[in-house]
VEXDREN-2710 file (C-alpha; in Angstrom, 1 decimal):
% VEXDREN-2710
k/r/px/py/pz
1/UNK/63.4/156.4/149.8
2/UNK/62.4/155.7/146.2
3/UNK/60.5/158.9/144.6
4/UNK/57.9/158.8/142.0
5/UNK/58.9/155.4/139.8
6/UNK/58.3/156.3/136.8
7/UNK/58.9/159.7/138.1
8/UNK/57.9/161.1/134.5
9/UNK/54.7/160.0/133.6
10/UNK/52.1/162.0/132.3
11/UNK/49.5/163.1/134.9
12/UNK/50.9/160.6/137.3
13/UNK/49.5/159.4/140.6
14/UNK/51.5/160.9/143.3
15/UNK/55.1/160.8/144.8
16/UNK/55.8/157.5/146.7
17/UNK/56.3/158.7/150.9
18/UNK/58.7/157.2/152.8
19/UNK/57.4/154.7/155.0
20/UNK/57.7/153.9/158.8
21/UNK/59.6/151.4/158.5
22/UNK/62.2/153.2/156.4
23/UNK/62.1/155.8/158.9
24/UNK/62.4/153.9/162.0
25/UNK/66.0/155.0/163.4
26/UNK/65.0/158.4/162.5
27/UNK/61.8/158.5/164.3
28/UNK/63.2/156.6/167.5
29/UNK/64.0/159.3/169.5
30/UNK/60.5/161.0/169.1
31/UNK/58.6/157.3/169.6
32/UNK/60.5/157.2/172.6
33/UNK/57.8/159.5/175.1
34/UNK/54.3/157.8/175.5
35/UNK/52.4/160.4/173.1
36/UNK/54.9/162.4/170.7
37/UNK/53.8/164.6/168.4
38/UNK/54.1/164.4/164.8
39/UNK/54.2/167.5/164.0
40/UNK/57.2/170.5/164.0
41/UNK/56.6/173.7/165.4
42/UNK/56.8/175.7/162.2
43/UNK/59.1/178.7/161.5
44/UNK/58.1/180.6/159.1
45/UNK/61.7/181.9/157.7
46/UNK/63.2/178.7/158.1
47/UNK/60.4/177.2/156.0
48/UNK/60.1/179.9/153.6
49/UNK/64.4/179.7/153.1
50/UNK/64.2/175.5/152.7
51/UNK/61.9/176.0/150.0
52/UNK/63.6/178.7/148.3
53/UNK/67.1/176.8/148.5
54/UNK/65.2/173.8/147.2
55/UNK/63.8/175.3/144.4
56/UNK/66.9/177.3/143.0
57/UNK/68.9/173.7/142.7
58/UNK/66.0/172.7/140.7
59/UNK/65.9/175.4/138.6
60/UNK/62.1/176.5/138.5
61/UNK/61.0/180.1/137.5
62/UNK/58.1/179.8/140.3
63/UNK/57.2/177.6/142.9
64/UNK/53.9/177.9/146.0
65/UNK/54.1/176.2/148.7
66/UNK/50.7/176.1/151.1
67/UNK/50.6/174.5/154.4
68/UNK/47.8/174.2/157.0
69/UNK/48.4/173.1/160.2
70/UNK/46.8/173.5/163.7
71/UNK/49.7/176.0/163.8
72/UNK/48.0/178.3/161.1
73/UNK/49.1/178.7/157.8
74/UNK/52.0/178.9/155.9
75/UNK/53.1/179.7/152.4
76/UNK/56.4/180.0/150.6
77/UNK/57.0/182.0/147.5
78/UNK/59.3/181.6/144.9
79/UNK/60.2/183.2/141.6
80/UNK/58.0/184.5/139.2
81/UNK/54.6/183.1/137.1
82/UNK/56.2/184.1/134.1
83/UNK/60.0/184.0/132.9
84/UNK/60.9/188.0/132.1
85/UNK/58.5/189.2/134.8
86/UNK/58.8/190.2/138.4
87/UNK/55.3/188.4/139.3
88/UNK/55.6/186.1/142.7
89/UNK/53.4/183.3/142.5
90/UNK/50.0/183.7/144.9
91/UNK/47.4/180.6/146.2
92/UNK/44.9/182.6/144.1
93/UNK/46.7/181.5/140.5
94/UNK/45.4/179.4/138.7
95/UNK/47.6/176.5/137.2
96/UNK/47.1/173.1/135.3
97/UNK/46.2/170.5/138.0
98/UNK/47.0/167.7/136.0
99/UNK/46.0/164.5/137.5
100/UNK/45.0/165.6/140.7
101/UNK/41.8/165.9/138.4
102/UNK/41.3/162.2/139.1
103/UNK/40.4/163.2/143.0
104/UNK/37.5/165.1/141.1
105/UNK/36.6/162.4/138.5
106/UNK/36.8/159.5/141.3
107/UNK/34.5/161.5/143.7
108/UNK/32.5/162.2/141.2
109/UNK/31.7/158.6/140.1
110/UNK/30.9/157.7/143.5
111/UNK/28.5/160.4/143.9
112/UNK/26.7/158.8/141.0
113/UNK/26.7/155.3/142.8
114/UNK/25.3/156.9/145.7
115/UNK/22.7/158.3/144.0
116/UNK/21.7/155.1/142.5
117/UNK/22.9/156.0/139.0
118/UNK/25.5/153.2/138.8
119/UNK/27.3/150.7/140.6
120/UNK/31.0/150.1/141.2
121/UNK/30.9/146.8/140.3
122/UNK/29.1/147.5/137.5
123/UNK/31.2/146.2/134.4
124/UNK/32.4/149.0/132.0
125/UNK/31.0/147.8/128.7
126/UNK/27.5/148.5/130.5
127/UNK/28.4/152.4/129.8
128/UNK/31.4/152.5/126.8
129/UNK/30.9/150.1/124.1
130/UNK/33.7/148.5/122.2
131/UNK/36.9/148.3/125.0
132/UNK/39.0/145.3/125.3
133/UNK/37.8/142.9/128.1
134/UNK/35.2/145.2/128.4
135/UNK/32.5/143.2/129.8
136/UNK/35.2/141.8/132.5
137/UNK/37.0/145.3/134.0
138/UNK/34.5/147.1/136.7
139/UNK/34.1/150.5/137.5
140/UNK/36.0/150.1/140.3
141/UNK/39.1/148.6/138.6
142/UNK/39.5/151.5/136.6
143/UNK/39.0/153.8/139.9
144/UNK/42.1/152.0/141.0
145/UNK/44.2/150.9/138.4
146/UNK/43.9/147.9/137.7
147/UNK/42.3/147.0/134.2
148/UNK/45.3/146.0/132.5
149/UNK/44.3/148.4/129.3
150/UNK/47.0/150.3/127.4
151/UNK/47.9/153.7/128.6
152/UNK/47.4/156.3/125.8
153/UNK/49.7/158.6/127.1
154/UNK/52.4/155.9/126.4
155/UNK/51.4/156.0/122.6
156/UNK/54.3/158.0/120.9
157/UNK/51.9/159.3/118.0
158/UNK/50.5/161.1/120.8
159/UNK/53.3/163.9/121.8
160/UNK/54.1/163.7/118.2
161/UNK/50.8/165.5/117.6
162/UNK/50.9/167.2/120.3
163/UNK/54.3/169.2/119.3
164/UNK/53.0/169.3/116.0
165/UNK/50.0/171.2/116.5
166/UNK/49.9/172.6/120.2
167/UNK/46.2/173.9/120.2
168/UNK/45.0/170.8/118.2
169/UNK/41.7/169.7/120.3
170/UNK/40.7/165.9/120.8
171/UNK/38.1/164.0/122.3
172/UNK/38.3/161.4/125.2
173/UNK/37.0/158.7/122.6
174/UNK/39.9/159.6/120.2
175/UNK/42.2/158.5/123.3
176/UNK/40.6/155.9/124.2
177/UNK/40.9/155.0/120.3
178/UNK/44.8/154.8/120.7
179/UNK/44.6/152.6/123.6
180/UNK/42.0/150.3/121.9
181/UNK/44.6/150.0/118.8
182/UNK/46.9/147.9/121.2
183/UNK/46.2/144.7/123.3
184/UNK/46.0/145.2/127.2
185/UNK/48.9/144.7/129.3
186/UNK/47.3/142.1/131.5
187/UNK/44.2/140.2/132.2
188/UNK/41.5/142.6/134.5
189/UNK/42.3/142.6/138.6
190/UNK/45.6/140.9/137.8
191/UNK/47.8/143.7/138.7
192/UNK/48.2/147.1/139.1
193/UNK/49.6/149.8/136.7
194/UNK/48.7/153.5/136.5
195/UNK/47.1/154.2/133.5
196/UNK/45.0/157.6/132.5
197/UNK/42.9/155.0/130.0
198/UNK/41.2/154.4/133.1
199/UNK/40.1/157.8/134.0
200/UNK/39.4/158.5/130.4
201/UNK/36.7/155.9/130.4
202/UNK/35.5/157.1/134.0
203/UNK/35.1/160.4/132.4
204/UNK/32.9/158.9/129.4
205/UNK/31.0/156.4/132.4
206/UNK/29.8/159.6/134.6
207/UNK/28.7/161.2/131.6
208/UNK/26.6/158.4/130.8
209/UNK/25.3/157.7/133.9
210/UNK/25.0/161.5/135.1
211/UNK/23.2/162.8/131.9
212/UNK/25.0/166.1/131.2
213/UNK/28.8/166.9/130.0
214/UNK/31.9/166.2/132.8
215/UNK/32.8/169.7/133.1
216/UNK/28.5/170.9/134.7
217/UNK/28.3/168.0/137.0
218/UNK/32.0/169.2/138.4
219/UNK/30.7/172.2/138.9
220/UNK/27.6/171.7/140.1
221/UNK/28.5/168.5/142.8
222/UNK/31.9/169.6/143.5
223/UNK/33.0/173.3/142.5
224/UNK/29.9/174.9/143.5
225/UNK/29.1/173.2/146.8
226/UNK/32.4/173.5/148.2
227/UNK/33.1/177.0/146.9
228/UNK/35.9/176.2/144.7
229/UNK/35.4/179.7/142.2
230/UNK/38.5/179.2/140.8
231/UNK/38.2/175.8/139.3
232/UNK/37.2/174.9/136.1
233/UNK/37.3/171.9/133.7
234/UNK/37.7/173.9/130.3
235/UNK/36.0/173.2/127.0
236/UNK/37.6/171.5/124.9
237/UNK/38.6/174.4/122.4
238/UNK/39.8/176.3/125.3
239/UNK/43.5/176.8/125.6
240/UNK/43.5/179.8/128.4
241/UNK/43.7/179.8/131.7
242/UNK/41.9/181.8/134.3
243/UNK/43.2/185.5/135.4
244/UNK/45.5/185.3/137.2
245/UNK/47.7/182.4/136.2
246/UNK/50.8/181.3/135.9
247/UNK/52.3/180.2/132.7
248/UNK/53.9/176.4/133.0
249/UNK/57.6/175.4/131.0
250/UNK/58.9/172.6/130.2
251/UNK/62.4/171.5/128.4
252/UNK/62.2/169.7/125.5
253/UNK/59.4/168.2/124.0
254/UNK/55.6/166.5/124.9
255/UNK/57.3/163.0/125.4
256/UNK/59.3/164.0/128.3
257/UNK/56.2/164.1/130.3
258/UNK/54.2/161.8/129.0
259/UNK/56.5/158.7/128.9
260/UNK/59.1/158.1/131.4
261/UNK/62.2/159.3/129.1
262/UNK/65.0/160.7/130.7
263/UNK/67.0/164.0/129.5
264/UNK/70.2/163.5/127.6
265/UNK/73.3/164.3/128.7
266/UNK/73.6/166.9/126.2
267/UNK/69.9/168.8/127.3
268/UNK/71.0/168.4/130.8
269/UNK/74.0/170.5/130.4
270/UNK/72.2/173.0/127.8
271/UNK/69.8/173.5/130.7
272/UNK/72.0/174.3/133.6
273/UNK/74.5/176.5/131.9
274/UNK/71.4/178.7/130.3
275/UNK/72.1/177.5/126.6
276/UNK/68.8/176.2/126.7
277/UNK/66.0/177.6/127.5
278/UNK/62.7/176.1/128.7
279/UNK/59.8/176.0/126.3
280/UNK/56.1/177.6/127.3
281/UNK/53.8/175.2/127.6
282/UNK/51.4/177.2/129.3
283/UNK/48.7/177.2/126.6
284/UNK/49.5/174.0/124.7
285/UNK/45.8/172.2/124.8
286/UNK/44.5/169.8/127.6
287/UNK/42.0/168.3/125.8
288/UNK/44.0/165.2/125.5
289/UNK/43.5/164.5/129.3
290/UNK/39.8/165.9/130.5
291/UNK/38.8/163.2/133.2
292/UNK/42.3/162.1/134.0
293/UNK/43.9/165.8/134.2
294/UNK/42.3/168.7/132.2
295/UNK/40.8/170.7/135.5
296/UNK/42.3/174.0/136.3
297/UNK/42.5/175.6/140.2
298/UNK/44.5/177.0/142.3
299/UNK/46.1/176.6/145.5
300/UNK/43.9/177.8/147.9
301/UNK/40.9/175.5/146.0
302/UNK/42.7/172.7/146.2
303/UNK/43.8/172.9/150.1
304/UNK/39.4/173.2/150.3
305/UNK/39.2/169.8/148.2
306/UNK/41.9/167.8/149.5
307/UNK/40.5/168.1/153.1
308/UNK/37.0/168.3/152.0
309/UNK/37.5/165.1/150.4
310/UNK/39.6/162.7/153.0
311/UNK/37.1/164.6/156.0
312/UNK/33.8/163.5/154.4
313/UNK/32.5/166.5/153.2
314/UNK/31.8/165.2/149.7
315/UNK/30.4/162.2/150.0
316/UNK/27.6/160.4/153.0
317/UNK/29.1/158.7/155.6
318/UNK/29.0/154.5/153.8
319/UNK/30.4/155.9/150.6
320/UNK/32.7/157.9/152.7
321/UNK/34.0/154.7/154.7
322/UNK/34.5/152.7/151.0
323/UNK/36.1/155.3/149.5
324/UNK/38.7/155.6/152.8
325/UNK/39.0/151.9/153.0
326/UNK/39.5/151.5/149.1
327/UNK/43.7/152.2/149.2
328/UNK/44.9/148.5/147.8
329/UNK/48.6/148.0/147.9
330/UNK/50.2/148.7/144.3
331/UNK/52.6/146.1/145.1
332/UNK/51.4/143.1/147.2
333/UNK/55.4/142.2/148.0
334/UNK/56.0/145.5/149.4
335/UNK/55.9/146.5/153.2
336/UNK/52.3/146.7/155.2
337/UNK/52.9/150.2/155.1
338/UNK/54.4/151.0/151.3
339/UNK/52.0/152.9/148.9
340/UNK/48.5/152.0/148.4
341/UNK/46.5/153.1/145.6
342/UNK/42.4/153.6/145.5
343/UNK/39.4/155.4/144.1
344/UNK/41.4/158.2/142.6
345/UNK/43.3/158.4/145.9
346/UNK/47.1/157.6/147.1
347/UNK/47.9/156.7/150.5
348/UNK/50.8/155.8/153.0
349/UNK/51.4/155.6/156.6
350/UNK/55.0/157.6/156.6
351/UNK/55.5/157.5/160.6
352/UNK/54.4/156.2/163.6
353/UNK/52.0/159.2/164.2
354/UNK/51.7/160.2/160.3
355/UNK/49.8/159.5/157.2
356/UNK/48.4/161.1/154.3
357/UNK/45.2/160.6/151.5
358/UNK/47.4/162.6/148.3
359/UNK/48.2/162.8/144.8
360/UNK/49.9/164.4/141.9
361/UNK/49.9/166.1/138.5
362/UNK/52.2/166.3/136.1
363/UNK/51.7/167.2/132.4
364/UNK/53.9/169.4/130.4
365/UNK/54.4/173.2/132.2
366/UNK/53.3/172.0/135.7
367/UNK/53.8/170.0/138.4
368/UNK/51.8/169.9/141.5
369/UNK/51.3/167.6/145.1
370/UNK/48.0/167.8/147.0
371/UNK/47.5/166.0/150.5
372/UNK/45.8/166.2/153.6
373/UNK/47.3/164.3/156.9
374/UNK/43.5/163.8/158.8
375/UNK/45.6/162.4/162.0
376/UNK/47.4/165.9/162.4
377/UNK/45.2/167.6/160.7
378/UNK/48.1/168.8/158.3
379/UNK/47.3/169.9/154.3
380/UNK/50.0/170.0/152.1
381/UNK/49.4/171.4/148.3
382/UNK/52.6/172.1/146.1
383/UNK/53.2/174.0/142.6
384/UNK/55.6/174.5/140.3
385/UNK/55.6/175.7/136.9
386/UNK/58.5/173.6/135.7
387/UNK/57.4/170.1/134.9
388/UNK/61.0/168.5/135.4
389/UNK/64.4/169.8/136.3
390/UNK/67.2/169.6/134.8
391/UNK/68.3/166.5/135.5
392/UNK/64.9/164.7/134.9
393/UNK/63.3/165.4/139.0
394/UNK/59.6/165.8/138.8
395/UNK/60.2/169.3/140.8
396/UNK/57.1/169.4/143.4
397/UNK/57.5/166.2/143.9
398/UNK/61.2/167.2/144.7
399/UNK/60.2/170.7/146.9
400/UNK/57.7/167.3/148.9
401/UNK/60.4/166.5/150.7
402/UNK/61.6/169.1/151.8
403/UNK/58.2/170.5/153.3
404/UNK/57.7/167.2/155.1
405/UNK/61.1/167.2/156.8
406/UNK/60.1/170.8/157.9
407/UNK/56.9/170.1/159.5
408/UNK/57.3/166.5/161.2
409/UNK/59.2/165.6/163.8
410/UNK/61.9/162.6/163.7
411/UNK/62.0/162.6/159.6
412/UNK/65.4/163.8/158.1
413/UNK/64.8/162.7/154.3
414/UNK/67.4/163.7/151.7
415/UNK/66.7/166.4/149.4
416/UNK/68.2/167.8/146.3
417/UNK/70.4/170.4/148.4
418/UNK/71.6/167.6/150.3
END
């Protein structure tokens, strides 16, 4: 099973699920009755234990597990919000979501087409003057990824800043000025690349279109109507978090997350033996990635998104349908059932009774997994406040496989204690 390539980008899509073809000699014995079931009976200890286990290889100070199932719910604990402190991570603290935020920003836009404000095929320069090919890349290509622009987050003047001056704040038009500076990747439609240009822009369309700043129509369209108290898209001067939180680390510096760079040898061992020690990134500013992964929640709000979300409780039933239906495969080579991409939404059929609407965040101090199985009615959200381990994991994305092997029958998927 490939995981997360590049497994290091900044606010990046999701973790890639193993597909059912790549699990078809492990699944065989459960496909063999008329009507298996998906699903694990769950032990509680035995899940609490796997994740703990998990977690201490990669080397987190605090890690939440949440899982819903027609079982009930589950959570495993581990470790502490902040390094020095006995303080066991809860569903009620509030962490950096990253780019799960592009759920929120995708939904969002097609709230405003169902309103009438705008449509998805509506080109972008309609909205943003002055991007490249502007006239020629919808509203829907950026929802899935495919305008070919340059990805800011790529730029290294960008972490350079960051590292420089931590609290510095910045506008979306100031990234989108980085990505303008360089020629797109590839002609509009012609391919797919994840790219947080795109949800930049979205951020700068809704505004447009909606008539009031990105943060009040979250609120009011999403937060508020769903009951999500705890989420938040802060100003852009605002480097805090919520009480309570947990504070996010990181080793090394900006780049590590933003760009797909690996650790050195050197950090590597630094890390494990203790020499080095992981920095706080906890209040370092987001303002660099508003639309595409500035929102901050917790747990408990995002298992009420997630399901809200693929269930229909957000949007009417024909923008529901086009926004299920919008998954497009990131590469058209790959299996029938390999990962698909959509508006602001991952998806993969992982078994022959299993699949799963998700995403991901990753920015520097955090690292998260959100994603709701509508089949067996299974939601899966995941935190860490470590953005990579060690050796370079992206570490929910890591502690992902080793919840799925414990709540679905017929998967046995190797993990970082294996």
């Amino acid at each position: 099973m490939a995981l997360l390539a590049p497994c290091a980008a900044l606010l990046i899509a999701s973790c890639t699920l193993p597909t059912a073809a790549s699990l078809s000699d492990a699944s065989a014995a459960s496909a063999s009755s008329p009507t298996p079931s998906a699903l694990k009976p769950i032990d509680p200890a035995a899940f609490q234990s796997t994740v703990e286990r998990t977690a201490k290889k990669l080397m987190v100070p605090g890690a939440l597990v949440l899982l819903r199932t027609p079982q009930g719910t589950f959570r495993a604990t581990v470790g502490t919000t902040e390094l020095g402190t006995a303080k066991p991570p809860t569903t009620g603290d509030h962490f950096r979501i990253a780019s799960n935020t592009k759920t929120m920003t995708s939904a969002l836009i097609l709230l405003l087409a169902q309103d009438g404000e705008l449509r998805l095929s509506d080109p972008v320069s309609t909205y943003v003057p002055g991007v490249p090919n502007g006239d020629h890349i919808t509203l829907a290509e950026l929802l899935k990824m495919r305008s070919g622009l340059y990805n800011y987050t790529d730029a290294p003047e960008l972490a350079a800043t960051m590292d420089a001056d931590p609290g510095k704040a910045v506008t979306p038009q100031a990234m989108l000025d980085i990505a303008f500076r360089r020629p797109p990747n590839f002609a509009p439609d012609r391919s797919y690349e994840y790219n947080n240009t795109n949800y930049a822009l979205l951020g700068l369309v809704a505004e447009k279109a909606g008539g009031h700043p990105l943060a009040q129509q979250f609120r009011d369209r999403l937060f508020a109507p769903l009951g999500l108290a705890g989420t938040s898209l802060p100003a852009t001067d605002d480097l805090s978090l919520p009480a309570p939180y947990s504070h996010g680390y990181m080793y090394g510096g900006s780049a590590y997350a933003l760009v797909d760079r690996p650790y050195p040898a050197d950090v590597q061992a630094a890390a494990r033996s203790g020499r080095l020690r992981p920095t706080d990134y906890t209040h370092q500013n987001p303002s660099y990635a508003t639309a595409a992964g500035g929102v901050i929640s917790t747990a408990d709000d995002l298992a009420t998104w997630i399901r809200a979300l693929v269930t229909g409780k957000v949007l009417n039933p024909a923008y529901q349908q086009q926004w299920l239906s919008s998954p497009q495969a990131e590469d058209p080579s790959a299996p029938p059932d390999g990962k698909k991409y959509g508006y602001g939404i991952a998806y993969q059929r992982f078994g022959p009774n299993a699949s799963m609407y998700y995403h991901g965040g990753e920015l520097p101090g955090f690292n998260s997994f959100i994603g709701h199985d509508p089949d067996n009615e299974v939601t899966l959200i995941i935190w860490t406040n470590l953005t990579l381990s060690p050796d370079g994991k992206p570490t929910a994305q890591a502690l992902l496989l080793t919840a799925l092997n414990q709540i679905y029958a017929g998967l046995s998927l190797p993990t970082v204690t294996d």
